[in-house]
Structure formats: C-alpha cells, structure tokens
TIKEVO-862004 format. One record per residue (C-alpha): x, y, z. Coordinates in steps of 0.02 Angstrom, whole numbers. Layout:
N
[[X, Y, Z]];
...
! end
This chain:
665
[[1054, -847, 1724]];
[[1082, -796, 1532]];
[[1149, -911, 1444]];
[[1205, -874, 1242]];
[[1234, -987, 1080]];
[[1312, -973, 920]];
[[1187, -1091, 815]];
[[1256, -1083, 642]];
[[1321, -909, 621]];
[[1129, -863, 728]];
[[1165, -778, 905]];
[[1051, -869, 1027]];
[[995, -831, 1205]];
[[915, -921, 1344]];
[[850, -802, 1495]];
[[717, -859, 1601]];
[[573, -942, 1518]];
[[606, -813, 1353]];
[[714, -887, 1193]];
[[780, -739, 1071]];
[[877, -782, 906]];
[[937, -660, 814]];
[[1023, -717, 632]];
[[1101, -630, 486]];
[[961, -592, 334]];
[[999, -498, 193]];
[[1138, -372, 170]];
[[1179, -274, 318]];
[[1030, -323, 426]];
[[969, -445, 544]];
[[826, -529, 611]];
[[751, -533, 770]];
[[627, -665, 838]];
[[597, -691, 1021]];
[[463, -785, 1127]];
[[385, -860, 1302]];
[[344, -1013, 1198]];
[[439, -1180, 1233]];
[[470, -1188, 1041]];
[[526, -1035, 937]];
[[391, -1032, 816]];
[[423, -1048, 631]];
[[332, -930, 522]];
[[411, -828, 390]];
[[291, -701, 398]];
[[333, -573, 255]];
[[522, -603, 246]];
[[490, -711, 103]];
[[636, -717, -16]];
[[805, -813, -21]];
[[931, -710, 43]];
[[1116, -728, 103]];
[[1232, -653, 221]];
[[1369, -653, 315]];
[[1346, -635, 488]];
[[1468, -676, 632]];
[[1442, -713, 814]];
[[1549, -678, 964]];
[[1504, -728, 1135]];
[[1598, -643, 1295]];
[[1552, -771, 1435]];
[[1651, -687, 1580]];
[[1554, -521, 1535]];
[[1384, -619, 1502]];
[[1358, -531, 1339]];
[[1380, -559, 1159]];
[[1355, -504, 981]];
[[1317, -534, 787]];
[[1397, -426, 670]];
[[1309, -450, 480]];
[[1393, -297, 372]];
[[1356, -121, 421]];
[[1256, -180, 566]];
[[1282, -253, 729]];
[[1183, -291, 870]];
[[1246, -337, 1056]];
[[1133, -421, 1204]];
[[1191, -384, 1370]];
[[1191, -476, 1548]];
[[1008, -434, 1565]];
[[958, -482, 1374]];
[[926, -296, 1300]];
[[966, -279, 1128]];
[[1069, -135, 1054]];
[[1094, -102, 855]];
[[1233, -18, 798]];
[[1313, 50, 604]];
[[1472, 41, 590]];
[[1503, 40, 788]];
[[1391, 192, 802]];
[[1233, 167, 895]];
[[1055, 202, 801]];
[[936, 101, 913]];
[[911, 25, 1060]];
[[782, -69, 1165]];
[[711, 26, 1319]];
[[788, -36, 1501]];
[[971, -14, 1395]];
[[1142, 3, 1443]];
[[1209, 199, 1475]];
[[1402, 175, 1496]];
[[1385, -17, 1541]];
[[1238, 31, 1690]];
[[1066, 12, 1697]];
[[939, 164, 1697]];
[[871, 176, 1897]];
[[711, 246, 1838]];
[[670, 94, 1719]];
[[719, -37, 1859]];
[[578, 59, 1984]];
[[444, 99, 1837]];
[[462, -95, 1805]];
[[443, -68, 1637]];
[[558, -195, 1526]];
[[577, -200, 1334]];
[[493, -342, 1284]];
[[344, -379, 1376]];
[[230, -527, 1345]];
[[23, -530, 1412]];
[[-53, -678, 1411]];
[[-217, -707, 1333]];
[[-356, -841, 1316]];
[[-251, -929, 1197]];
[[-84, -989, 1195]];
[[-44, -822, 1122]];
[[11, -669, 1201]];
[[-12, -458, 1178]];
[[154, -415, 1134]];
[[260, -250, 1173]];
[[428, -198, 1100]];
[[492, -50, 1179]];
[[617, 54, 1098]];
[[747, 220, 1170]];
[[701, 365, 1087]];
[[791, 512, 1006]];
[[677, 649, 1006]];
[[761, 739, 845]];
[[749, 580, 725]];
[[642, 580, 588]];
[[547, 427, 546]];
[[470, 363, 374]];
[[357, 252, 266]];
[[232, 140, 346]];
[[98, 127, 226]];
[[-24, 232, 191]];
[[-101, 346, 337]];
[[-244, 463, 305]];
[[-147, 620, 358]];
[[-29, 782, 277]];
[[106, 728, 384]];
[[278, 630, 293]];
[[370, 627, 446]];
[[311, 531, 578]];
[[390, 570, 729]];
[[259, 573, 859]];
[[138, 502, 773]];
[[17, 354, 839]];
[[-17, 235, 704]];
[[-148, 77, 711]];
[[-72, -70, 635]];
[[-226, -116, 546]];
[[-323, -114, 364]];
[[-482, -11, 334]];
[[-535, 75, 203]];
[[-416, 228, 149]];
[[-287, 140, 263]];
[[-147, 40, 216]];
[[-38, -34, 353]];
[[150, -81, 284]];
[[234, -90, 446]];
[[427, -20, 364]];
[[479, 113, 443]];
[[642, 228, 366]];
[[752, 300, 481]];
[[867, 471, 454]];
[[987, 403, 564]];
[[1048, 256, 438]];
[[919, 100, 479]];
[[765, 18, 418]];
[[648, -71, 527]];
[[494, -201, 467]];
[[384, -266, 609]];
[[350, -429, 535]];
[[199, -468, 588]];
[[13, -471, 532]];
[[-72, -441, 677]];
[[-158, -312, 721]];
[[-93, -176, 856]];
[[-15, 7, 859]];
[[158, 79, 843]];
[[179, 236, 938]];
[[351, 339, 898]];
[[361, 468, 1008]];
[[475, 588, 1074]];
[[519, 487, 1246]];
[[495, 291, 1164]];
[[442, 195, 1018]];
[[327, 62, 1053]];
[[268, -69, 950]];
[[109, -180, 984]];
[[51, -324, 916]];
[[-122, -379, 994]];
[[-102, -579, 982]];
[[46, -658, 919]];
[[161, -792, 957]];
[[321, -704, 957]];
[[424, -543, 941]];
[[469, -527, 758]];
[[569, -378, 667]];
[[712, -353, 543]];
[[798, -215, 542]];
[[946, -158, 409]];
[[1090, -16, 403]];
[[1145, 57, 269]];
[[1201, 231, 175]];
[[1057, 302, 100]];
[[868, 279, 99]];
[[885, 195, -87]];
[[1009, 64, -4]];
[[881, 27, 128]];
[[735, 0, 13]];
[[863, -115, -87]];
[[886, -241, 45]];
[[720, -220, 119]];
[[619, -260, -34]];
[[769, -398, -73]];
[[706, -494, 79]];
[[528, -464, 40]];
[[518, -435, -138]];
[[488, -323, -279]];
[[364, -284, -397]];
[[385, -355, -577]];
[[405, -242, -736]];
[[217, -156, -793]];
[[187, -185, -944]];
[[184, -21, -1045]];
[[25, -77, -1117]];
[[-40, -11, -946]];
[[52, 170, -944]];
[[-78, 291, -1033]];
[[-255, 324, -974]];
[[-374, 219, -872]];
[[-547, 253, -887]];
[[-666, 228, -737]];
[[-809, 328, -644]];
[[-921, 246, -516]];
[[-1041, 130, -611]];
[[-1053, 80, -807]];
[[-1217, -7, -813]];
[[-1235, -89, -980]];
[[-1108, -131, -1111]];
[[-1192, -2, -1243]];
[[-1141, 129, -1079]];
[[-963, 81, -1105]];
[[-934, 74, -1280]];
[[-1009, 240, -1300]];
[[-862, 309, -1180]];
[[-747, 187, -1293]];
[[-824, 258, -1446]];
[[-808, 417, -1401]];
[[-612, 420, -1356]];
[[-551, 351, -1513]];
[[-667, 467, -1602]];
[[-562, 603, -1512]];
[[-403, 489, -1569]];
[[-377, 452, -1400]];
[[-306, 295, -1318]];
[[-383, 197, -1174]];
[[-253, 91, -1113]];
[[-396, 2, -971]];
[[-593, 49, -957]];
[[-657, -20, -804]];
[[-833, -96, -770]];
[[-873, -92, -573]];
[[-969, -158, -449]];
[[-1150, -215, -457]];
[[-1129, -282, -649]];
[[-1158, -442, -533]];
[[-1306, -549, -482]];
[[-1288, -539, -309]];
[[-1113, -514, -199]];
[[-1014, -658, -212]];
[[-1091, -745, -376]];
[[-945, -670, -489]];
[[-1048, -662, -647]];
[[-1136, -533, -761]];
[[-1294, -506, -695]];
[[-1383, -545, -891]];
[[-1545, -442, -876]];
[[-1411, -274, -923]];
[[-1269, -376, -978]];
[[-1331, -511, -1099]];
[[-1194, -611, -1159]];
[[-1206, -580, -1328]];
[[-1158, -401, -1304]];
[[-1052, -433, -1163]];
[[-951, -532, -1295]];
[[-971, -391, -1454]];
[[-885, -288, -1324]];
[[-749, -348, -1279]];
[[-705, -381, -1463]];
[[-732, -227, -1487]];
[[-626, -149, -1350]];
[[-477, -289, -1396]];
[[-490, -223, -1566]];
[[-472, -47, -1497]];
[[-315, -102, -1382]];
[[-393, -75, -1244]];
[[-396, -185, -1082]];
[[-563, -221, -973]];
[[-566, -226, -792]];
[[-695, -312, -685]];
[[-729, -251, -499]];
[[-739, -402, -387]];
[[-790, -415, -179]];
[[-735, -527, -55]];
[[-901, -531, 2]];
[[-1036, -678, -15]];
[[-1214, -650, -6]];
[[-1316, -782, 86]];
[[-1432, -787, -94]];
[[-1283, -832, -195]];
[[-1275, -983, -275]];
[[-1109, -1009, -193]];
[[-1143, -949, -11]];
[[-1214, -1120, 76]];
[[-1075, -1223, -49]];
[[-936, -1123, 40]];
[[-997, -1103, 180]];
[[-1005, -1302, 208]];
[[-830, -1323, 147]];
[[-748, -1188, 265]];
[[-707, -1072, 130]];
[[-839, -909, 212]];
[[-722, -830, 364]];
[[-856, -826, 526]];
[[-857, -750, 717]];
[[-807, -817, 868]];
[[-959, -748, 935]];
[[-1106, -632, 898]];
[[-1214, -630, 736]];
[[-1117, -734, 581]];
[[-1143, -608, 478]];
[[-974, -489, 431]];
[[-1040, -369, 288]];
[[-1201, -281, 271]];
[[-1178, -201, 116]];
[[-1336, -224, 26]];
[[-1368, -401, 74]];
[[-1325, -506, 218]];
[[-1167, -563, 178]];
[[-1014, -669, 247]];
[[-832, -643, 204]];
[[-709, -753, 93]];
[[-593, -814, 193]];
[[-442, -794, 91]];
[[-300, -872, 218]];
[[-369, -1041, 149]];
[[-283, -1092, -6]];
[[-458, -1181, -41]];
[[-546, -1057, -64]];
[[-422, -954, -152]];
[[-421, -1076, -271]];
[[-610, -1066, -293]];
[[-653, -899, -291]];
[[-514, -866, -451]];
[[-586, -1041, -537]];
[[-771, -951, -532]];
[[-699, -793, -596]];
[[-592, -879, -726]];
[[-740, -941, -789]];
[[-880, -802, -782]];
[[-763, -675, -835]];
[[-582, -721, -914]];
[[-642, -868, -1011]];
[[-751, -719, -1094]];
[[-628, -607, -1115]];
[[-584, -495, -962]];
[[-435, -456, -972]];
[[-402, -409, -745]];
[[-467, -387, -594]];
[[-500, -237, -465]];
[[-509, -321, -302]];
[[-598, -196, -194]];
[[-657, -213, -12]];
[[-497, -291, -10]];
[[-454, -234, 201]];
[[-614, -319, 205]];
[[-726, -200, 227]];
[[-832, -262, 355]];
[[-996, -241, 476]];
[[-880, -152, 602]];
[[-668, -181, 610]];
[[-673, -287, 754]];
[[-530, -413, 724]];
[[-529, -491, 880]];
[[-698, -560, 831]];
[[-669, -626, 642]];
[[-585, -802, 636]];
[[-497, -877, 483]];
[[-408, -1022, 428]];
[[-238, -979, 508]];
[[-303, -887, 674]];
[[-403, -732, 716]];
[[-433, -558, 633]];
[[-316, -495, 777]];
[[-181, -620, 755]];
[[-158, -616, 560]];
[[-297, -503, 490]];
[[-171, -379, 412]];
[[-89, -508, 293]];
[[-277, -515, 192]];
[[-268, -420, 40]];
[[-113, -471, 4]];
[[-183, -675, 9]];
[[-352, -615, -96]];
[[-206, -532, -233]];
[[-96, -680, -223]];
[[-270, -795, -274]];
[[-289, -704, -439]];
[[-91, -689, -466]];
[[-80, -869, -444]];
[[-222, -911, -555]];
[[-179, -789, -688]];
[[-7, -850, -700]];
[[-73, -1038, -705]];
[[-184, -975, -846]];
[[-37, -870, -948]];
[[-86, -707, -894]];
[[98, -648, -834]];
[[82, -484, -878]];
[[-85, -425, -801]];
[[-108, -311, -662]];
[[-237, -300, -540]];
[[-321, -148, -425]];
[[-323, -175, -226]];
[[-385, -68, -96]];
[[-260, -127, 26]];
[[-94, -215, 30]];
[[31, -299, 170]];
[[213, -322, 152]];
[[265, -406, -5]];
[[94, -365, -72]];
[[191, -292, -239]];
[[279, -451, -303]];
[[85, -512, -340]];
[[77, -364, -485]];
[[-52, -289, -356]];
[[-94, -94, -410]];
[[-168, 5, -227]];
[[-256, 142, -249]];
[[-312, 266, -97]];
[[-503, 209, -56]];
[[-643, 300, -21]];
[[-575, 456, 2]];
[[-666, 645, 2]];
[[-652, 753, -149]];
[[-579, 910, -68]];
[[-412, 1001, -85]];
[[-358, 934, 107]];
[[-376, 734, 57]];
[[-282, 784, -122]];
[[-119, 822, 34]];
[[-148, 680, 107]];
[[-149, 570, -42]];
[[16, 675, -99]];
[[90, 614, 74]];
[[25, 448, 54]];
[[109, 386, -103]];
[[280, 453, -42]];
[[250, 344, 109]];
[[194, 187, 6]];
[[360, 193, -111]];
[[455, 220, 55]];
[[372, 51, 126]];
[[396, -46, -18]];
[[235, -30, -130]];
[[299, 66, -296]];
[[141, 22, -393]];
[[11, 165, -330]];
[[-124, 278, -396]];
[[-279, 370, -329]];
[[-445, 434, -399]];
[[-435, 601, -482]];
[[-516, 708, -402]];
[[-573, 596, -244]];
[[-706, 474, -220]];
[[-839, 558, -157]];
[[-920, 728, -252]];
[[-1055, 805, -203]];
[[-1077, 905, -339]];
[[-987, 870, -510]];
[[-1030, 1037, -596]];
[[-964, 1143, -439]];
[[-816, 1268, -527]];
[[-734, 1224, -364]];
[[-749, 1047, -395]];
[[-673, 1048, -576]];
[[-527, 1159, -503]];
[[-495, 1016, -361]];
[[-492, 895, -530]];
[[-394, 991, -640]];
[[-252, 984, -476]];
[[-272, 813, -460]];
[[-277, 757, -650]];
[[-117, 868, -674]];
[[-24, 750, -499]];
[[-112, 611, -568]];
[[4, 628, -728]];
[[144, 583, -610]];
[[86, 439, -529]];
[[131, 260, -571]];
[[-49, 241, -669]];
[[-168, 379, -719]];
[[-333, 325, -673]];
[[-482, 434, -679]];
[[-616, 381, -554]];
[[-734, 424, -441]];
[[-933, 454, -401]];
[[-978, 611, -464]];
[[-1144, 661, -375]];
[[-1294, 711, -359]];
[[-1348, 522, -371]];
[[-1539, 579, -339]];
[[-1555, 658, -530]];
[[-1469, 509, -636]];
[[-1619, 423, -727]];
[[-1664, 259, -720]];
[[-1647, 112, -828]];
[[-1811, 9, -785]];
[[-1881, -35, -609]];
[[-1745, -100, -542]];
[[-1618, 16, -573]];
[[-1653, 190, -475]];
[[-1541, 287, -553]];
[[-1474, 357, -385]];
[[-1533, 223, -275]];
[[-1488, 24, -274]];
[[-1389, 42, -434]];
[[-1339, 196, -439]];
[[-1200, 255, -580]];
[[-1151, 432, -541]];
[[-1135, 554, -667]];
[[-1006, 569, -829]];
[[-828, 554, -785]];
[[-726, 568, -935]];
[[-638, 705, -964]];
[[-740, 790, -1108]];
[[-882, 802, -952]];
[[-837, 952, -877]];
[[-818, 1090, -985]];
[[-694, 1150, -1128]];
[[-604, 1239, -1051]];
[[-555, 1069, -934]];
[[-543, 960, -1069]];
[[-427, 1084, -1154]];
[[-325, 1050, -1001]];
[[-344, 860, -986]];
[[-285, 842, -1154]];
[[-126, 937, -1130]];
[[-79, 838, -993]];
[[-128, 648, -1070]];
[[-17, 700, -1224]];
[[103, 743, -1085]];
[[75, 565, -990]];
[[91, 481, -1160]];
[[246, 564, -1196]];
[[348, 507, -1053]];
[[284, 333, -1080]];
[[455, 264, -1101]];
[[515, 367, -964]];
[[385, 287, -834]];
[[431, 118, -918]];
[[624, 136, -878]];
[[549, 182, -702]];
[[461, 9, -698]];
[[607, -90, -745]];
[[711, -28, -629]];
[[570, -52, -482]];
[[580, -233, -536]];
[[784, -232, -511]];
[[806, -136, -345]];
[[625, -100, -271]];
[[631, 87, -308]];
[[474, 174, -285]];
[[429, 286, -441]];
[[337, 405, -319]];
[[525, 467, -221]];
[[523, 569, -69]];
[[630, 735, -88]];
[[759, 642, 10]];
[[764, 488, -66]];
[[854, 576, -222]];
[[955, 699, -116]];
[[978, 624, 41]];
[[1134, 716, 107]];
[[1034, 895, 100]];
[[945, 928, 245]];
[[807, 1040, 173]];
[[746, 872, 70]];
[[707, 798, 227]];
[[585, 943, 255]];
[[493, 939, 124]];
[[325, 840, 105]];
[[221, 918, -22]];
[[337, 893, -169]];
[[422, 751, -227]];
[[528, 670, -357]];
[[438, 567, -503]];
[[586, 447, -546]];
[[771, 548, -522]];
[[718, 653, -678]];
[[571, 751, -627]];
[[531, 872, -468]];
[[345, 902, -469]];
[[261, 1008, -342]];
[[56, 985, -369]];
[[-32, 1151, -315]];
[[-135, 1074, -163]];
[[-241, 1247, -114]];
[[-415, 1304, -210]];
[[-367, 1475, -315]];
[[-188, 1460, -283]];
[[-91, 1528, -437]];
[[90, 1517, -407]];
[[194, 1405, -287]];
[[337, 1402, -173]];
[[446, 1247, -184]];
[[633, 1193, -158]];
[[768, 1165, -311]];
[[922, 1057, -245]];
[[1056, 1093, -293]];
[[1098, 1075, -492]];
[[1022, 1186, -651]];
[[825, 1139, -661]];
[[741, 1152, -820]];
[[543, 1203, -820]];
[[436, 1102, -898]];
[[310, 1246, -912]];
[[414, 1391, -1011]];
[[607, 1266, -1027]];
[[684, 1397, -917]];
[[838, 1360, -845]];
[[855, 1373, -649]];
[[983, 1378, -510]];
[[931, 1260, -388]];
[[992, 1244, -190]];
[[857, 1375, -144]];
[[682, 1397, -141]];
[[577, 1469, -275]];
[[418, 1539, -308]];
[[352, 1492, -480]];
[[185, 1519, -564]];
[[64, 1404, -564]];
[[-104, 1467, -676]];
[[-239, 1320, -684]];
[[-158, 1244, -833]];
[[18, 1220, -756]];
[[78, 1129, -630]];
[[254, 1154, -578]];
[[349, 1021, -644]];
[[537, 1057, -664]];
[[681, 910, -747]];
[[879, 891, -704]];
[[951, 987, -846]];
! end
C-alpha cells in the first residue's frame, strides 16, 4: 500500500520496497530522488549550490495521492506512485504507466513496462531506467556537446558518456516551458523519441533529476545554473587572440611567433606550448635537452613583458618511467581495472591514469605542476585528455576512488579542472583560466574553457561545431571555443583548406575565445631537430599556424577580422559579466533571444553572439552569399551598415572576406 509524507515542506512516498522524495530546489523547480535502497542515499551530485524555495505539500489520503507545488511547477504522485509535472496547472511531462483522465493505460499494464525500473547488478547498485510520455511535436535542447548538425534533438539517441569530441552535460531545454538535468555521473543513454523518453544510467544508486518551469529559455538557464553554478567573469586580459598550432618545440620556436606578432603590432593575449615539451607523460616538467631552463626563464620574461600569457598542455596520464608512476601508484593516486591488463593509455608509453576522484592526488598532481611550471612563470593550464582518453572507453572496467568508470566516470574532467582551480586559487591565481577537453555539470564555476577535441578539418565538422556551442550555452557551459579550422589537416597549403579557415577564423571571431589551433599536415616533410626529434614522427610539430602562414591574401583577411575581435572587446566583456550574474551563454540559440517566434526555433545554423549580434557563418566550400532569418526589428549590416527589415528571411552576400554578421539597430 502507498503510503505519503510531508517531511519538512519534502513530499515523501513509501511503495513497496522503493522510497521517492521529491523537495522544492531552486525557483520554480523540484527535485527528484528515488531508490530500492533501505536508505535514500545522500549525494549531491551536481546540484551544488545553496538555494531556497518555497515549496508546499498536500497529501489526499482518501484518494491515495498527493502533491508539491514549488512556484510555476507542480508535480502530483498518484495511487500507483507515477509522477506528473505540471506549469501553472498545465501538464508538460509525465512518467510512462501515467494517469489519462484518472485511469491507467491497458497497454502499459500488459507490456509490463513501469516508469522507473531498477536491475540489479553485482553490486549493491542497480541499471537504472526512467521512462518518460512523449509528445511527438516537442522540441528538445542542450545536452552538451554531440558530434552532429542537428540543434534539436527530438529523436535523437544520445550516450551519456565523455570521449574525445564529446561532451556529455545531461540538461536538456524543453519548448514546452521546462528544464530537465539528470543528475547523475554515470554512464548510460537518453533516448527522446517520438513514442518515450528514456533515460539510463548503467550503475547507480538511485533515480536522480531536477527539473524547473519557467517562461522563457533565459529563465530556465537562470535557475538551472543557480542550482549548479555559473562561470565567473573572464578576465579581458583573455579576449583577443590566442596563439596555438600543434607543437612548439623549443622556446627560440615560440618567441619567434611572439617576435613576429608584435613586429606586426599585434597582440597575443595567450601563446600556448603543447604536449611533449615533457620528459615522459606524467612527469609535468620541461623536458631540458630543448627547453633548458635558462631560456625557458628569458622567455617567459620576455612574453610577460610583451603582455602576453603562456599556457602549458598537461595529461592525465602517467607513464610507468616517470619518476612519479611507482610513488602514485603505491599511494592509490593511479586509477586501475577491475580486471584485464592495468594498463589504461597507450599513447606512446605504457601508461596508467590519474585518478582524479581522490582529493589526494588532486592535490599532488597541481603541487608538481605548481612547481615545474608556475613557480617559473606559467601563467595556466590546458588540461587535455581530460574524458580520459583511454586504451578503449570501457567504463565498466576502470575503477576509482568513489566507484567505477560506469558509476561516476562522467563527473572526471570536471574533478581534474577543480584540482588546478583549487590550487590556483590557494596560490592567488583568481583570475586564470584553463583549457579542457571535456566538462560535466557545474564544470564552468572552475573557470574551465572546453574546446571541441580532435575534430576533422572539413566544412561538415565546422556545422557541427556551429551546433555544438549553441548546445553547450544551452546546458550551462558559456565558456567555449574550437580550433580554427579543425584539428586534423591533411594538407595546410590546399586553397580548399585555407577557404575552410578563413570560415572558421571569421565564426571563430564570435566565440567566447579566439583560439587558433590545430595540426597542419603533412607531418612526413617537417625537419628534424636532432635524432630524437623526427620531425613528423615521435615529436612531431606540424607546420606554421599563425596567420601570416597562408598567404596574403588570408592574412589580409585575418587581420580584418582580429581588429574586428579587438574592437568588440568590451562588448564580449559585458557578455562575461553578465554570464557570471545569470549563467547566460554568450553563444545564444536563435530562440533564446526571441523565444516567442516560432521560426527561431528552426533555425540551427545561425545564432545570436550576446542579444546584440546575429551572425550566420557560411558553412559550405565556394558558397558566396547566404540565406538567413532577421526577427523581427531594423538589422544593421556589419558588412556595408545597411539598414534591414527583419521578420523574414534574407539572402545576403557573403564573398570570402565577409561573413554575415548583422546588429539590433
């Protein structure tokens, strides 16, 4: 028999060997935990922050049912325990097996399927199932990052786990009025399709979600990112240009690039030195045979006294040479398998894994780097590999501190940024920011910086990363970027290559940070530097990347738009403060700005930078003009300061040294 509790202002139920709470948490939302377990477990999980409400509870025991109203939303639990959410008394969501006019669906009694199902496994742990009604004509949002040209994601399938190129941010945005998180880090899948929404999680203890309704997509954000928190105010010293390309091998290699932009009268705001400056993975140190410490300490005066910031690239991953593997390794701080070979990364060395979920070696890993690379000057950090990359993604098989891959894997990168956030801030560093290949919910209060990974340099991954920052700001993350032009070139002197980079460099303008990266092949014809270094083989460096390498014509073009990017430096830094008050993305959907027009909700391959600007990047090779949507409003061109009528569509020119960019008038 059901049995229900008001537990200070929290709606409790009893049913069977099952316990669900569900409590007031934030404005207009609630949170939902339920579980087979004789104790309701106690993890926070990302819902993080102190929040208030006001939630009420009112229990019908002649009609065995009962609800919590919390602001806009409310949720009821009937006779049989299935939960429905409503805003303002109008339904948006409901668990499968619901109530139709006070009845129970026939077809769901005889498929046996129920909403919250729990599998045991061989732990005390269970594969966990949340099943959802669906309404085939909703659109669906956010999510994280997803290696796809698809914004809405109704229908999609998406794994609930990190790899490279893939971020998972379980927040989804709803056109119907609601938010929901999953708030969990394990691993799993969330299908939304037409029929039912499922959500998975592989091994956990116990249902967990929060879910919020509110007006508009900007309210939802609000209280989403007020529960989980929001990213701090970037320092404008970070706005302008960041210099990267695969590999600077020596620190006469970088200050020529250094040299060479303030020659031009050109501002680096970061140059970045990247991986395999080390000894071996996992010693975090200047390998001295190319970077002796003499000039290792000439530069970085000499950058400082250009105003320019260095980065470091820095791996999760421990070789078993290191000087640090078989120390770490003895103290627990290396994450290991439950079974199979020990050995997680293969990478050029056999290597284990950091295991971040122990504060131990948190601690350790940022007191090496403090002192092999602050304590001389670095100024941050670019934490790559940060999913971790691994020998193959099998979670089930990694174990950390806190439990398996499959139980909290996803929550990683955001422990390896909080390590260097915490000892940055211990060491006065407030203000620095640091690159990540991944992120989890609530990675952005830790001043983390994603970028897309790996990802191909053609015009069909320049979509997809279009796609994927509107998606990121959506779930949360406002602090975003890519490499311009993609990762991986085959050829760097390919006119159809420098077109794909002009494209990008011109999007790039509008991101949060303009960051040009990226291996520029052939590797095979680099030269050397002695035995060691092949050139294109064990330490290989790609070729130029900066943006006098390709041509004058492209330089012409990458100068235009940096003077552009510096001018709206204030702009992007009114953007950043008012991330830090309300957790709005700087990267906006179409619909985020104009949510009550329809067509916005249509549109996924232009956005809003900010409420000021509409860009629309040209995303095809040889395309020189572009059709895109004005709402409603006069829209001034950034291209010719033509005035234009918006609520229609438009087709605008577009040659190779435009992008369509238009501003409110």
């Amino acid at each position: 028999m059901i049995r229900f509790y008001n537990e200070n202002s929290s709606l409790k139920m009893r049913l069977r060997d099952e316990t669900l709470i569900i409590e007031g948490w934030g404005k207009n939302a609630l949170r939902v935990r339920a579980t087979r377990r004789a104790e309701m477990p106690a993890h926070a999980h990302a819902l993080t922050e102190s929040v208030e409400h006001n939630a009420t509870v009112r229990i019908d025991t002649e009609a065995k049912c009962a609800e919590i109203v919390n602001g806009r939303i409310k949720a009821t639990v009937n006779h049989v325990g299935i939960i429905c959410f409503y805003r303002d008394d109008k339904l948006i969501l409901q668990e499968y097996y619901s109530c139709y006019g006070g009845s129970i669906r026939k077809e769901s009694i005889c498929y046996k399927i129920i909403a919250r199902e729990y599998k045991g496994i061989s732990s005390d742990d269970f594969k966990i199932t949340v099943r959802f009604e669906s309404d085939p004509s909703e659109k669906l949002y956010g999510m994280g990052q997803y290696q796809m040209p698809i914004l809405d994601l109704k229908g999609c399938t998406l794994p609930l786990e990190q790899r490279n190129s893939q971020v998972s941010v379980p927040f989804v945005i709803s056109d119907k009025g609601y938010g929901m998180l999953w708030n969990n880090p394990a691993t799993g899948e969330v299908q939304f399709g037409k029929n039912i929404t499922k959500w998975v999680s592989t091994e956990s203890d116990m249902v967990d979600y929060w879910i919020c309704a509110d007006e508009t997509p900007a309210d939802l954000v609000r209280n989403y990112t007020e529960c989980v928190g929001r990213a701090p105010v970037m320092s404008k010293d970070y706005l302008g240009l960041w210099q990267c390309k695969l590999r600077y091998r020596t620190p006469d290699e970088v200050l020529e690039v250094a040299r060479k932009y303030k020659e031009l009268g050109i501002h680096l705001d970061v140059i970045v030195i990247d991986f395999f400056h080390w000894t071996v993975q996992g010693d975090w140190k200047f390998d001295t045979k190319y970077w002796e410490p003499e000039k290792v300490k000439a530069m970085l005066d000499e950058l400082h006294g250009m105003g320019t910031k260095v980065m470091v690239s820095v791996w999760p991953s421990v070789d078993k040479r290191s000087e640090n593997y078989y120390k770490m390794e003895q103290q627990g701080l290396i994450s290991y398998t439950d079974y199979g070979s020990q050995q997680t990364y293969d990478y050029q060395g056999d290597c284990g894994t950091v295991d971040f979920f122990n504060p131990e070696a948190q601690q350790f890993v940022w007191e090496t780097c403090k002192k092999n690379y602050r304590d001389l000057g670095v100024d941050l950090f670019w934490l790559d590999n940060s999913e971790p990359d691994s020998v193959a993604y099998d979670f089930e098989v990694f174990r950390y501190h806190t439990g398996r891959g499959s139980k909290v894997g996803c929550e990683y990168p955001k422990l390896y940024l909080k390590a260097f956030y915490d000892g940055q801030n211990a060491n006065g560093d407030t203000d620095a920011v640091n690159l990540i290949r991944s992120a989890w919910v609530g990675s952005q209060k830790y001043r983390g910086l994603v970028w897309t990974g790996d990802v191909q340099s053609n015009f069909e991954s320049f979509k997809d990363q279009v796609i994927a920052g509107q998606s990121m700001g959506l779930a949360g993350i406002p602090w975003w970027t890519t490499d311009i032009g993609g990762f991986m070139t085959e050829d760097s002197s390919d006119p159809d290559f420098i077109e794909l980079l002009i494209r990008w460099y011109q999007f790039g303008v509008f991101c949060p940070v303009f960051r040009m990266h990226g291996n520029r092949g052939p590797d095979w014809d680099i030269p050397a530097l002695d035995d060691r270094d092949f050139g294109g083989g064990y330490l290989y460096t790609g070729h130029p990347n900066e943006i006098w390498s390709y041509g004058d014509e492209c330089f012409n073009i990458m100068k235009k738009y940096l003077d552009l990017r510096i001018s709206l430096k204030d702009y992007i830094a009114s953007l950043m403060e008012e991330t830090a008050k309300t957790g709005a993305p700087l990267i906006r959907t179409m619909f985020y700005e104009f949510p009550d027009d329809k067509q916005c909700w249509e549109l996924p391959e232009q956005f809003m930078f900010g409420s000021d600007y509409l860009v629309a990047p040209i995303l095809q090779l040889g395309a020189r003009e572009r059709t895109l949507y004005l709402p409603a409003g006069k829209w001034q061109s950034l291209s010719d300061n033509s005035i234009i009528d918006g609520g229609r569509f438009v087709t605008v020119p577009a040659p190779l040294d435009t992008i369509p960019v238009f501003r409110k008038a």
